[in-house]
C-alpha positions in Angstrom: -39.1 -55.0 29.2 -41.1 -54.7 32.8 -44.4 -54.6 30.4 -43.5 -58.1 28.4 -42.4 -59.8 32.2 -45.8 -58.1 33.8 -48.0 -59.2 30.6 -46.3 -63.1 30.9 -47.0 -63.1 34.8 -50.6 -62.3 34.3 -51.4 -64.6 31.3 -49.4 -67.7 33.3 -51.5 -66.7 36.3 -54.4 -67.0 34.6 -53.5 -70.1 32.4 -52.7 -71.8 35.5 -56.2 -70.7 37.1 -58.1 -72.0 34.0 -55.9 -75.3 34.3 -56.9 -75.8 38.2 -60.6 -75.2 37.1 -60.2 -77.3 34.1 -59.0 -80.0 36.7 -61.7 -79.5 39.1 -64.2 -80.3 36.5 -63.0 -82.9 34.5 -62.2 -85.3 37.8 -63.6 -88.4 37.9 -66.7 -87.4 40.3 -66.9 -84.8 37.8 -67.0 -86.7 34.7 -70.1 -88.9 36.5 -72.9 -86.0 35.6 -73.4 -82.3 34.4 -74.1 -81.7 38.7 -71.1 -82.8 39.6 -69.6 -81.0 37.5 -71.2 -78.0 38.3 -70.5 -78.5 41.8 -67.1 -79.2 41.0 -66.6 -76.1 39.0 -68.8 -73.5 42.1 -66.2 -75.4 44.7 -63.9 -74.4 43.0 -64.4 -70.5 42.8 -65.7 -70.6 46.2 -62.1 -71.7 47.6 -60.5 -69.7 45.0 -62.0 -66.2 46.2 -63.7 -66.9 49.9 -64.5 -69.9 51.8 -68.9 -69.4 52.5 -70.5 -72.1 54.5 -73.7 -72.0 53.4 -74.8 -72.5 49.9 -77.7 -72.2 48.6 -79.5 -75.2 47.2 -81.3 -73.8 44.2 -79.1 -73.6 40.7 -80.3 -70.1 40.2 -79.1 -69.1 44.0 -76.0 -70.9 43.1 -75.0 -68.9 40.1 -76.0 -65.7 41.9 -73.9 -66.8 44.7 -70.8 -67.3 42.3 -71.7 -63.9 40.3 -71.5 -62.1 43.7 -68.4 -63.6 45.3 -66.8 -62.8 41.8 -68.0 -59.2 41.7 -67.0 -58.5 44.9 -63.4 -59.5 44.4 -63.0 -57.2 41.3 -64.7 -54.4 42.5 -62.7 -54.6 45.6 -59.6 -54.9 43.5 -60.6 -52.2 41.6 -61.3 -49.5 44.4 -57.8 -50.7 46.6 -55.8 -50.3 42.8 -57.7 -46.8 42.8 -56.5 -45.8 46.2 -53.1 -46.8 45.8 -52.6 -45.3 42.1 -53.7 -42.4 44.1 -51.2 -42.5 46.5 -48.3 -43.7 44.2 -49.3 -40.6 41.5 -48.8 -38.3 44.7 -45.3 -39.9 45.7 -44.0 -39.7 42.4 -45.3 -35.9 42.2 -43.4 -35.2 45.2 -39.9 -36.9 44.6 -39.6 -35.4 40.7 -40.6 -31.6 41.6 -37.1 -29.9 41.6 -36.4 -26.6 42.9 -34.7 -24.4 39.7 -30.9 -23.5 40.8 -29.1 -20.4 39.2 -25.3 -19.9 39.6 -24.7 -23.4 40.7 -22.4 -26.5 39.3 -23.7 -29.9 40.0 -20.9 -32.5 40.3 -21.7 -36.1 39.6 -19.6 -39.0 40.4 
């Protein structure tokens, strides 16, 4: 059940995501020429993952701009997940170890 909820919070996340982009791009300063667009579309993954004040002016700079700022997220997502499965594996080790009783009665309720 948690899976199913999880799985339809990600994929709405995303849909919405590709919907804002979509958006961005196909506005009416957009629709005007493939530029626009393109600076429609860098705008908005720029505001989406970090706000950089200076661009760079070539298209090739610009796409290597956008490829690092996206990199950077996920491989920062990926280390902090790291660390914290870490630390949730070691929380969960802790609270299921149980002791082994002999000659007692557990009451429950």
């Amino acid at each position: 059940m948690q899976a199913r909820l999880q799985r339809f919070l990600t994929l709405g996340a995303i849909a919405i995501l590709v919907l804002l982009i979509v958006a961005f791009v196909w506005s009416e300063e957009a629709l005007q020429s493939p530029s626009r667009a393109w600076e429609a579309l860098s705008n908005a993954i720029i505001t989406l993952v970090g706000e950089y004040p200076d661009r760079p002016r070539t298209l090739l700079g610009q796409v290597v701009q956008l490829l690092l700022l996206l990199f950077g997220t996920f491989a920062f997502g990926a280390l902090i997940g790291k660390f914290s499965s870490y630390f949730v594996t070691q929380a969960l080790a802790q609270t299921l170890a149980m002791k082994s009783f002999s000659n007692h009665i557990i009451i429950c309720n």
